[in-house]
Each structure stands twice: as C-alpha cells, then as structure tokens.
VEXVEXTOR-776961 format. One record per residue (C-alpha): residue number from 1; residue in one letter; z, x, y. Coordinates in steps of 0.001 Angstrom, whole numbers, padded with zeros to 6 digits, always signed. Each point is the difference from the previous one (the first is absolute). Layout:
<rec><n>NUM</n><res>A</res><z>Z</z><x>X</x><y>Y</y></rec>
...
END
This chain:
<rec><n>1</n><res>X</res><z>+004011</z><x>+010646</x><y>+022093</y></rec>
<rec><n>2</n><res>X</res><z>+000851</z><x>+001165</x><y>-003691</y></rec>
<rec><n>3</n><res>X</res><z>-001844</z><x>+002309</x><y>-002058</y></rec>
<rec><n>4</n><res>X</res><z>-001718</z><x>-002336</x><y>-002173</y></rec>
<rec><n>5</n><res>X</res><z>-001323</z><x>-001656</x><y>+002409</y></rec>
<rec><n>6</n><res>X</res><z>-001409</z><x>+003614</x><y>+001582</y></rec>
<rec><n>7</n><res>X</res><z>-001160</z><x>+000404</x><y>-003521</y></rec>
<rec><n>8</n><res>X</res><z>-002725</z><x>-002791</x><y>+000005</y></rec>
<rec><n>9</n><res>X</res><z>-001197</z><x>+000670</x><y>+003735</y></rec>
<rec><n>10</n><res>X</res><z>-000598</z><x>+002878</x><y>-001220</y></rec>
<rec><n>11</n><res>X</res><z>-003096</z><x>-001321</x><y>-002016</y></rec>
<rec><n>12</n><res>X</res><z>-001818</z><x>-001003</x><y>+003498</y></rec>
<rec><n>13</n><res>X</res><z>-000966</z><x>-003240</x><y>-001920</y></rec>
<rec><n>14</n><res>X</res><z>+001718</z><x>-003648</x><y>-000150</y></rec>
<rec><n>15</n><res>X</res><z>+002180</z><x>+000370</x><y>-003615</y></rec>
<rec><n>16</n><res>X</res><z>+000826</z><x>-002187</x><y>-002330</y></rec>
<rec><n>17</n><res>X</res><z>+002723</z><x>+000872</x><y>-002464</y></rec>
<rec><n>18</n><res>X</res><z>-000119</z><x>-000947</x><y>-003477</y></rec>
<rec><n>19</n><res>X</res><z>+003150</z><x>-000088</x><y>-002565</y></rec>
<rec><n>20</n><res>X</res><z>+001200</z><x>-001986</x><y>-002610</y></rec>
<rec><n>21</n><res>X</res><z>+002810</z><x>-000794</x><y>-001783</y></rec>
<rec><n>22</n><res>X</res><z>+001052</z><x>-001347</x><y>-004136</y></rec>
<rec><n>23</n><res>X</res><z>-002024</z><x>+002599</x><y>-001932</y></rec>
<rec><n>24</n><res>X</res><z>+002449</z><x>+001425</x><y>-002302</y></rec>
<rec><n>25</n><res>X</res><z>+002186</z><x>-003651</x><y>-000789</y></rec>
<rec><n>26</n><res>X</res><z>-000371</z><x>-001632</x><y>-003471</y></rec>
<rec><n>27</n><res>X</res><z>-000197</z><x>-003548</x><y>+001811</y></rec>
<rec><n>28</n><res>X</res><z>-001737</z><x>-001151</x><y>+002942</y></rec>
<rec><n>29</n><res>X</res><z>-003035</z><x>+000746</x><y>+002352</y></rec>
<rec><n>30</n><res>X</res><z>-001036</z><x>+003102</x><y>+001839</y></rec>
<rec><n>31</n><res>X</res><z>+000116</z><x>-000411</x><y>+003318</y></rec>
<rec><n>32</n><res>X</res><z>-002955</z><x>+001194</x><y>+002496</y></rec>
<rec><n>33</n><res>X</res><z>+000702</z><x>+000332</x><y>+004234</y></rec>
<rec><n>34</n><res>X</res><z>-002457</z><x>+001153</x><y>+002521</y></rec>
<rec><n>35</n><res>X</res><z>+001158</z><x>+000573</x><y>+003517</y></rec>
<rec><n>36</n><res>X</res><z>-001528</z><x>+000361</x><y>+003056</y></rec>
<rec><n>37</n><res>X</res><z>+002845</z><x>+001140</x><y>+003321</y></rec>
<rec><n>38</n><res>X</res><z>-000839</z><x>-002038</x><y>+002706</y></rec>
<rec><n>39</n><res>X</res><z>+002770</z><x>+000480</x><y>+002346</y></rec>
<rec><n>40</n><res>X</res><z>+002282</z><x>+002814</x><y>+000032</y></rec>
<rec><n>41</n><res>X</res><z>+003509</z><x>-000922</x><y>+000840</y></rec>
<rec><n>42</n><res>X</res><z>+003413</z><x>+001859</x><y>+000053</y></rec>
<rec><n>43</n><res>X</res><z>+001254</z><x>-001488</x><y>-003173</y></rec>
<rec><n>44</n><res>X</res><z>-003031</z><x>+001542</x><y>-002250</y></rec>
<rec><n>45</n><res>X</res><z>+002415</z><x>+003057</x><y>+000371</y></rec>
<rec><n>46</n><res>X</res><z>+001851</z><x>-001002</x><y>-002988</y></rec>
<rec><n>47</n><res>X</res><z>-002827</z><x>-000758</x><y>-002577</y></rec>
<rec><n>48</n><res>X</res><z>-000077</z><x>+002397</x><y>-002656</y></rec>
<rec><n>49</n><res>X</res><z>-001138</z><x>-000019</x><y>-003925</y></rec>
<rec><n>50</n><res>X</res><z>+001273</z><x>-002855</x><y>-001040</y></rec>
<rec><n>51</n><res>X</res><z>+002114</z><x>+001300</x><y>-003140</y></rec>
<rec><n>52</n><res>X</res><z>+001732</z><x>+001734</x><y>+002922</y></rec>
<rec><n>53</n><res>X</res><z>+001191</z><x>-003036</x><y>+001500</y></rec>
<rec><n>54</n><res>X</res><z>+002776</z><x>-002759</x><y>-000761</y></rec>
<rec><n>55</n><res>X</res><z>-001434</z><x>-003425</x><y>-000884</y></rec>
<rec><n>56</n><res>X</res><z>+001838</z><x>-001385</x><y>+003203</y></rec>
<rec><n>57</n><res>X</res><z>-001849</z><x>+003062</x><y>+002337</y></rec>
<rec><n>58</n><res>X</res><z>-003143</z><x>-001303</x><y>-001930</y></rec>
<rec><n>59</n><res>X</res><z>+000702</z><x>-003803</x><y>+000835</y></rec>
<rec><n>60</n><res>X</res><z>+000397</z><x>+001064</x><y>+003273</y></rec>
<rec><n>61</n><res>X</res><z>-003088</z><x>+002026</x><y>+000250</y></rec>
<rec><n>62</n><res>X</res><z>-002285</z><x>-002265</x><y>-001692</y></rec>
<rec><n>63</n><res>X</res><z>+000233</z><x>-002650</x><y>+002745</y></rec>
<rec><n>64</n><res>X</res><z>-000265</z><x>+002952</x><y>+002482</y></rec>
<rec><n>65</n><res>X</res><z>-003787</z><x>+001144</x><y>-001364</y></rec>
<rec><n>66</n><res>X</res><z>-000864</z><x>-003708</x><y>-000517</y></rec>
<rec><n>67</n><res>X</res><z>-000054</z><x>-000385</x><y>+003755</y></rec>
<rec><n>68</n><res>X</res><z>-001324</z><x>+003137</x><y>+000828</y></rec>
<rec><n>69</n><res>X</res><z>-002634</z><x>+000438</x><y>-002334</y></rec>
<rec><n>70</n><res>X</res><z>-002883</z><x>-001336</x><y>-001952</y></rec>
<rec><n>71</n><res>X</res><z>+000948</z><x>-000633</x><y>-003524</y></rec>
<rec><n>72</n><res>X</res><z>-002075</z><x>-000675</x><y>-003469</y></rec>
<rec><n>73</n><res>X</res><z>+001887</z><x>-000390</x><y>-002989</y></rec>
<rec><n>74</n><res>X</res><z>-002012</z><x>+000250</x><y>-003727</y></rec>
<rec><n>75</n><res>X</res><z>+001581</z><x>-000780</x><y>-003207</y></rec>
<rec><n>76</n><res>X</res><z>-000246</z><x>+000637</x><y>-003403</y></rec>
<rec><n>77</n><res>X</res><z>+001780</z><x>-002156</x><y>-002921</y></rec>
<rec><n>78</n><res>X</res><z>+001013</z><x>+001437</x><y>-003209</y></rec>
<rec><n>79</n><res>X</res><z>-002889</z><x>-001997</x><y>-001824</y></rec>
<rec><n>80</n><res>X</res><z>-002351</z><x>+002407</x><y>+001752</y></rec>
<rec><n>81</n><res>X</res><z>+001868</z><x>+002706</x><y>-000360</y></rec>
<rec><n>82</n><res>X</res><z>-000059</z><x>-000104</x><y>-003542</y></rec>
<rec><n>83</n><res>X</res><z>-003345</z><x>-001327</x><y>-000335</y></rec>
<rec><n>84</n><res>X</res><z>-001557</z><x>+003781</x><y>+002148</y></rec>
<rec><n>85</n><res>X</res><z>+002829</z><x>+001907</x><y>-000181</y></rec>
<rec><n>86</n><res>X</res><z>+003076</z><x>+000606</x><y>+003353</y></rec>
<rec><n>87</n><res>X</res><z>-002593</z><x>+002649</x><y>+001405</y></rec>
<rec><n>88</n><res>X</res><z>-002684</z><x>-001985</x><y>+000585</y></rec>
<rec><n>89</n><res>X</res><z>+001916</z><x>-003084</x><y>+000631</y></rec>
<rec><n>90</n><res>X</res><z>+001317</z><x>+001890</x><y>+003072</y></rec>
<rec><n>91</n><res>X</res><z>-003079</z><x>+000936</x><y>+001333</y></rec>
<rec><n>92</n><res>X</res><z>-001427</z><x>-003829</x><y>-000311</y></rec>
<rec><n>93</n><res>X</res><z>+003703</z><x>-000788</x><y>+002068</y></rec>
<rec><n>94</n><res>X</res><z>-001273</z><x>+002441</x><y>+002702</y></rec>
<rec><n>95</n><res>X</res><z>-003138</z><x>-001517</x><y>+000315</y></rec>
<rec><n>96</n><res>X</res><z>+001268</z><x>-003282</x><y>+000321</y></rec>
<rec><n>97</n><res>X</res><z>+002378</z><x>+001315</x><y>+002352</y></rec>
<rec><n>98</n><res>X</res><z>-002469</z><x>+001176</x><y>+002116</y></rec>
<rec><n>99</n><res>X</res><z>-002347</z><x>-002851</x><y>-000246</y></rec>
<rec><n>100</n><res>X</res><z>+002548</z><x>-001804</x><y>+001143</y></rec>
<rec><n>101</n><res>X</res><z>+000700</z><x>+002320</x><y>+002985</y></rec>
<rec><n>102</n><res>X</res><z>-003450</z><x>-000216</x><y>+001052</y></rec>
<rec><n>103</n><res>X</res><z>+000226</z><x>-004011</x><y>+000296</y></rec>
<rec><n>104</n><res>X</res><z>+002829</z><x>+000478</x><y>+001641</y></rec>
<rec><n>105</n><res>X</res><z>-001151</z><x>+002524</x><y>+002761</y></rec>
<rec><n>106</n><res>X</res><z>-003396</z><x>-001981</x><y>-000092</y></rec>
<rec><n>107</n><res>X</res><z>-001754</z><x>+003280</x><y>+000503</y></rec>
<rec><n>108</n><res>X</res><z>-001921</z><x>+002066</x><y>-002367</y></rec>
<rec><n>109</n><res>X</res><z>+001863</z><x>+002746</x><y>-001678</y></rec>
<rec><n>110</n><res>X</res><z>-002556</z><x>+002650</x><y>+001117</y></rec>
<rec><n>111</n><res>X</res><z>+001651</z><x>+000773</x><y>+002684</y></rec>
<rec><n>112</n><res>X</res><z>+002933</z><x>+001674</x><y>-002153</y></rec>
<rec><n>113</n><res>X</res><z>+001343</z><x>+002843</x><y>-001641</y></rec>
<rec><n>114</n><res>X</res><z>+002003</z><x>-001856</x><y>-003169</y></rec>
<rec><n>115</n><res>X</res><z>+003190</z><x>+002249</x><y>-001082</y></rec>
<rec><n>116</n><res>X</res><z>+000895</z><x>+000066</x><y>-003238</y></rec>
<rec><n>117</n><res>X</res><z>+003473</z><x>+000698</x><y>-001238</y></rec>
<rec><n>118</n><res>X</res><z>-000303</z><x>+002365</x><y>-003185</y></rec>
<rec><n>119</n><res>X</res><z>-002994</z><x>+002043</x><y>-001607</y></rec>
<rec><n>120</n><res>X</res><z>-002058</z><x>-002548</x><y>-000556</y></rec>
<rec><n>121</n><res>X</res><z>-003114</z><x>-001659</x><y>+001695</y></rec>
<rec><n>122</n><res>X</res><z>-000354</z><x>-003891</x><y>+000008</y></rec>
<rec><n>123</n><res>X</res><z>-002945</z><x>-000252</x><y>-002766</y></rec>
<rec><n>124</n><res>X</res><z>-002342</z><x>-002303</x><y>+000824</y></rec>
<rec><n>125</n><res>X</res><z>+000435</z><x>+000339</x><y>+003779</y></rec>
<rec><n>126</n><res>X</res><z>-002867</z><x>+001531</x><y>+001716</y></rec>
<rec><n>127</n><res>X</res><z>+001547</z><x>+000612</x><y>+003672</y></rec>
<rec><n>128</n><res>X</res><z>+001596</z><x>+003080</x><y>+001042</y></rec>
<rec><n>129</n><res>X</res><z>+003140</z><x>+000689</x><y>-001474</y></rec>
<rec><n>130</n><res>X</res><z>+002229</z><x>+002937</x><y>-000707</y></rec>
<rec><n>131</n><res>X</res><z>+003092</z><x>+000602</x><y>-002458</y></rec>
<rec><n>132</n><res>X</res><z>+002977</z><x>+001148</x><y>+001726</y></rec>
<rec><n>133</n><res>X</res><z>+002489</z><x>+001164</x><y>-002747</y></rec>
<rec><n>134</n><res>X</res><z>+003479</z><x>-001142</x><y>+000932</y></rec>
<rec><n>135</n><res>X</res><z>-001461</z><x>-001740</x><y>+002625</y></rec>
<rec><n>136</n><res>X</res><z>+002899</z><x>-002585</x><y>+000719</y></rec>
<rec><n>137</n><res>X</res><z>+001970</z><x>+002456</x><y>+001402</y></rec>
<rec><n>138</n><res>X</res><z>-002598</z><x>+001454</x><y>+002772</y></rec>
<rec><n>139</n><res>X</res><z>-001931</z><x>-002698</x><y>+000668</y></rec>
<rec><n>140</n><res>X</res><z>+000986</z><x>-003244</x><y>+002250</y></rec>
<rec><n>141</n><res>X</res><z>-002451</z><x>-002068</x><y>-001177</y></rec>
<rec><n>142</n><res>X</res><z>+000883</z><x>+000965</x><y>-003883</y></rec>
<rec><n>143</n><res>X</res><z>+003338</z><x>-000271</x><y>+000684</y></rec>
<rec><n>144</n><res>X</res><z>-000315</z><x>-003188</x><y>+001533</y></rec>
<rec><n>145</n><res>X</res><z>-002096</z><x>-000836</x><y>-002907</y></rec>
<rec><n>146</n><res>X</res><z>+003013</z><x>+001108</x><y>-002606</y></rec>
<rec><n>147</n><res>X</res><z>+002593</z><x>-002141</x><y>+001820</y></rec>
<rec><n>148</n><res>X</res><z>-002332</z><x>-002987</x><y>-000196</y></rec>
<rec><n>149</n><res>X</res><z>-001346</z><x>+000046</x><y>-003391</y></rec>
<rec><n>150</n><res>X</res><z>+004436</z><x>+000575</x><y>-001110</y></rec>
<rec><n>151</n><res>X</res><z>+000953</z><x>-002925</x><y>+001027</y></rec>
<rec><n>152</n><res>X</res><z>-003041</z><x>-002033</x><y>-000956</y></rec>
<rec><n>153</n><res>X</res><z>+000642</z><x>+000831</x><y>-003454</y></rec>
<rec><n>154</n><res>X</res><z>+003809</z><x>-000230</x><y>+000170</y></rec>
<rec><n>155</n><res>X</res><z>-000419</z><x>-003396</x><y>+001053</y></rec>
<rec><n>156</n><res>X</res><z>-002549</z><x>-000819</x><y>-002789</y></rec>
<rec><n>157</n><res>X</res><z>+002309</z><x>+001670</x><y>-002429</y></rec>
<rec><n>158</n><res>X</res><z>+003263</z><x>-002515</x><y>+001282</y></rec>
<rec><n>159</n><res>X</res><z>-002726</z><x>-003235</x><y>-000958</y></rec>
<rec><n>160</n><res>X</res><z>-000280</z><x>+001469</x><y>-003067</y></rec>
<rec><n>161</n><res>X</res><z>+003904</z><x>+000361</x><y>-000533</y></rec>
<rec><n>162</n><res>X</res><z>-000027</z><x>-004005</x><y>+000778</y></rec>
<rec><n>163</n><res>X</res><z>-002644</z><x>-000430</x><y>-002819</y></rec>
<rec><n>164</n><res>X</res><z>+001164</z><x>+002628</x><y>-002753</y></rec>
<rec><n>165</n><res>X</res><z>+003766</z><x>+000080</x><y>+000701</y></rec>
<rec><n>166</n><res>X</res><z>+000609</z><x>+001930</x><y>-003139</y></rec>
<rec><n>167</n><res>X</res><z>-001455</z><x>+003131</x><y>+001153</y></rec>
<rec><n>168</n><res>X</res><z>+001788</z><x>+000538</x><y>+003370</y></rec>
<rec><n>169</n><res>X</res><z>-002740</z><x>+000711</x><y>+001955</y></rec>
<rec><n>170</n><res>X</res><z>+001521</z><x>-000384</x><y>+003221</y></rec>
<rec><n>171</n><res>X</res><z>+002158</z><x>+003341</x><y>-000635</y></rec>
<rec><n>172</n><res>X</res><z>-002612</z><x>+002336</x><y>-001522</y></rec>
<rec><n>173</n><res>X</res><z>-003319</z><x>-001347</x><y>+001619</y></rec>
<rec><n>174</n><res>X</res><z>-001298</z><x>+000263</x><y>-003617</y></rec>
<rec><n>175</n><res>X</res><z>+000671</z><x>+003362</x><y>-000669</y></rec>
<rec><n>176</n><res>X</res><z>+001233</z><x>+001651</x><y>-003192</y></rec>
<rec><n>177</n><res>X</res><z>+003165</z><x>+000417</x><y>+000777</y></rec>
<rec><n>178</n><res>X</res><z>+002313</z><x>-000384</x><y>-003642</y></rec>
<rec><n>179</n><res>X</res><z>+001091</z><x>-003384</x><y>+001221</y></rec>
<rec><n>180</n><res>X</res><z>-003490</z><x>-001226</x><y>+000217</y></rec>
<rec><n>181</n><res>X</res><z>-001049</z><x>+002012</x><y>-003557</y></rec>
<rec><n>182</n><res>X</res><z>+002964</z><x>-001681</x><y>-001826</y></rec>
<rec><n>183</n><res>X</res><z>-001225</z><x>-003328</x><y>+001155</y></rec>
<rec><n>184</n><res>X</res><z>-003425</z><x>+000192</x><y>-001133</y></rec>
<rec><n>185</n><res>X</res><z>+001310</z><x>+001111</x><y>-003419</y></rec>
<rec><n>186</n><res>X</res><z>+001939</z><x>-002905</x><y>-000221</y></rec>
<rec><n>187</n><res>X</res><z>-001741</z><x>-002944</x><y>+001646</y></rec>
<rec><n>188</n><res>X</res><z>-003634</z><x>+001524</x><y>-000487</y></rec>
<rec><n>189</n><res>X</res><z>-002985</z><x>+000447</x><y>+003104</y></rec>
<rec><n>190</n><res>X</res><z>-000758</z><x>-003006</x><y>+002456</y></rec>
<rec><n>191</n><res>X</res><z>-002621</z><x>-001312</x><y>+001806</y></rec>
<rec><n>192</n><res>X</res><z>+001000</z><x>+002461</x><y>+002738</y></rec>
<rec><n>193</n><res>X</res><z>+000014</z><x>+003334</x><y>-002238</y></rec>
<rec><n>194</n><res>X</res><z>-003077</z><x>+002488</x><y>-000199</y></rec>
<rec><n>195</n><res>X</res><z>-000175</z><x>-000266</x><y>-003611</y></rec>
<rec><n>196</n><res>X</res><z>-002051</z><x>+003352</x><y>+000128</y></rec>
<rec><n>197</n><res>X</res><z>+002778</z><x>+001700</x><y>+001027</y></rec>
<rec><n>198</n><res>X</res><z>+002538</z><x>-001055</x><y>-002705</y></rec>
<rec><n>199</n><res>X</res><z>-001347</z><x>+000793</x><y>-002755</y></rec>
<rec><n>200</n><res>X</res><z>+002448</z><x>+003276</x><y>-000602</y></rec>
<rec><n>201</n><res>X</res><z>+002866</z><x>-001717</x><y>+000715</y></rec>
<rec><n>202</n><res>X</res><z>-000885</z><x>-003408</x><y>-002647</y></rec>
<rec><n>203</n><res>X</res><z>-001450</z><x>+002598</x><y>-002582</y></rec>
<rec><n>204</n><res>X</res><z>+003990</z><x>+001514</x><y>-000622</y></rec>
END
C-alpha cells in the first residue's frame, strides 16, 4: 500500500480528491476531476502527479482508476472562461465535477472530506473541504484526480486539432508554446481560443 494512499486514510473520513487540468493554455477548457478510491489494487502503486507521468503511463492508468473508482468529470469552455475569468471558471469545473460524482455514487456528499489540489477552496461549495498544496503528489485520490482530468483534456484538445488544424493543437494541448504564438499571429484566434488570454500576444 503506497504512501498516498496512507495519506488520505489518514483523514479517518471517506475522501474525495479534487484536481483539474487546462488552466494556464490560451485555447481550450479547464478541466475539473473528483475521485473517490473504491478499491485498492496493486497497480495504484504507480499513480503519481500526473505531469510526472508519460502520456502512455497515463493511458494506462486512466482505465485503471475508471474501474476502481468513482469518477465525476466538470468542464469549463473557453466562452466561460473569458466571460468570469480561468479562476472562477475552475472552481464552477469542480463543482460540476463533483455534482457529477455525487450522481454517480448516488449518495450524498456529506459523508466526505473533498481534497483539493492547490491553495484554494472550491467557492461556492459548502461541504467540508480542505486545500492540500501540491496535493497530486501525496494524495491518491488527487492524484488519481490529476491523471484523469490529463487525459480528458488531451483528448478534447486532439478534437480541436481536427476542427482548427492550423493551430496544432494536438502537439501543444493549447499551450503557448512559440509554435502555437506564431500561429495565432498569423492566422488570428478561433472559436477554440480564450480570447481573454491573447490579448498580449495580438496587441504586438
């Protein structure tokens, strides 16, 4: 039994884990994961943050904590992120995540401790809940939460290549890398882009 796992007995409470991933990209939705471990098996041994992992050790994973766990997924689109800004778009992500958690465990959420990656509590959400900062990296259920809401949103992002080919998506995920800059220089945003966030880079 690892030590992330250890990490969320510890809390003598039934945990869910809370992470998301997409805040910093230019293009694309923020994606929310809650997490609740149902069964602990031998493979959990290799979860870890999820930036710490290769996309095919997250493939892999992700079907792992699908059959092990309970899973809600919340998202976010761009619209709504630049309508209330990424911070609060996140936290609506959460919620939905864990909305959709609930539904899915068909239990009230009372009954829970929610963790939540970062320094940050879920505004808006009234049931207990504590930040742990860097939490994907000592908590199972966070962790687990990480790996899912990566490849969510890498998947998302490879749609989005199929629709807006000019902007290699599939590479970068929507990041600001210089490939990514150049091409919104030259072709302009899309529907996909976060106009809120461009406006340094279409003001040169």
């Amino acid at each position: 039994m690892n030590d992330l796992y250890e990490f969320d007995k510890g809390f003598n409470k039934k945990i869910i884990g809370v992470d998301e991933a997409g805040r910093g990209p230019l293009a694309g939705p923020v994606v929310a994961v809650a997490v609740v471990i149902n069964d602990y098996v031998e493979e959990f041994q290799e979860i870890n943050d999820s930036k710490k992992l290769s996309e095919k050790k997250r493939e892999k994973l992700f079907d792992l904590i699908l059959t092990n766990c309970s899973v809600g997924v919340g998202i976010s689109n761009e619209k709504e992120i630049d309508e209330i800004n990424i911070l609060n778009a996140t936290f609506l992500s959460m919620r939905r995540a864990l909305e959709d958690l609930e539904v899915e465990l068909e239990n009230d959420l009372d009954l829970f401790k929610v963790l939540v990656d970062g320094n940050h509590l879920i505004r808006e959400y009234e049931k207990d809940q504590e930040c742990i900062i860097k939490g994907d990296g000592k908590s199972l259920a966070i962790a687990s939460a990480s790996i899912i809401a990566k490849v969510t949103r890498d998947r998302i992002m490879l749609e989005y290549d199929k629709l807006y080919p000019d902007y290699s998506f599939a590479k970068h995920k929507g990041y600001g890398t210089k490939e990514h800059r150049e091409a919104i220089l030259k072709h302009g945003y899309c529907n996909g882009h976060r106009q809120s966030f461009l406006k340094k880079i279409l003001m040169k």
